[in-house]
TIBA-405456 format. One record per residue (C-alpha): residue in one letter; y, z, x. Coordinates in pm, whole numbers, padded with zeros to 5 digits, always signed. Layout:
BEGIN
aYZX/...
This chain:
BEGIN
x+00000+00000+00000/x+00335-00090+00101/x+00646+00121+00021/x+00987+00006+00077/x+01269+00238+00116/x+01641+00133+00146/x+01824+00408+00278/x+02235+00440+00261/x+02457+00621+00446/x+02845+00714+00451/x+03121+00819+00666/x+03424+00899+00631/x+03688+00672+00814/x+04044+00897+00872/x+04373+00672+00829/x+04720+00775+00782/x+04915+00671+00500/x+05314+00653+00598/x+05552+00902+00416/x+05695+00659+00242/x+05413+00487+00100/x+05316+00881-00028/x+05652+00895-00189/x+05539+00564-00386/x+05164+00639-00464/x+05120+01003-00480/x+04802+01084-00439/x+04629+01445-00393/x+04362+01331-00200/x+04283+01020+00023/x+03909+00877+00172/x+03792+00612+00297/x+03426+00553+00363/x+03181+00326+00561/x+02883+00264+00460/x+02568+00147+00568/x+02273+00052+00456/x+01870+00065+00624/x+01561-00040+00510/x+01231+00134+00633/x+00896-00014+00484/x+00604+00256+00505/x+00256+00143+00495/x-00056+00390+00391/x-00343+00387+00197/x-00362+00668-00022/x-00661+00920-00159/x-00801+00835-00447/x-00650+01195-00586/x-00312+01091-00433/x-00055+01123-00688/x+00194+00791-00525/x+00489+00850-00781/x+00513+01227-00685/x+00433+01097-00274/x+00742+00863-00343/x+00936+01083-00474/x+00870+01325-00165/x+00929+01037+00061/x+01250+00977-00065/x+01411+01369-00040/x+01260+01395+00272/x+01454+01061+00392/x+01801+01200+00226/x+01766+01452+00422/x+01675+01319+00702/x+01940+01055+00762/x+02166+01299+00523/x+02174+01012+00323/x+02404+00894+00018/x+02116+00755-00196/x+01779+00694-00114/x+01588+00403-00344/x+01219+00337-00305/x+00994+00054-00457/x+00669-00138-00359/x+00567-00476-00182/x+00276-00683-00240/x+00060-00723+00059/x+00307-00988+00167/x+00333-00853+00511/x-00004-00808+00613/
């Protein structure tokens, strides 16, 4: 089985916005983010008692963490790649 995980990731980019500009769009707060995305594919063959959708769903906390990640998506591929 072949699970596909596409991992993002964001962080923050400073800038300065001149006085002036803050006179004319008052804001309270300012961010600006990058982001960036990465795709992991995981191959395994799992137990017959292996519950995948709770597996998947483990995978996919244990990549947010991980990569202290925005959002973490997971589906499957065919044996495409083998």
């Amino acid at each position: 089985m072949h699970l596909i995980f596409k991992i993002i990731t964001q962080k923050e980019i400073p800038f300065e916005i001149p006085l002036d500009k803050i006179r004319e769009f008052p804001t309270y707060e300012n961010y600006f983010y990058e982001g960036s995305e990465l795709v992991v594919i995981y191959i395994f063959k799992p137990a017959y008692s292996c519950d995948v959708e709770k597996y998947k769903e483990y995978l996919c906390k244990y990549l947010k963490r991980k990569y202290n990640a925005y959002s973490v998506t997971a589906g499957e591929l065919q044996n495409q790649l083998t």
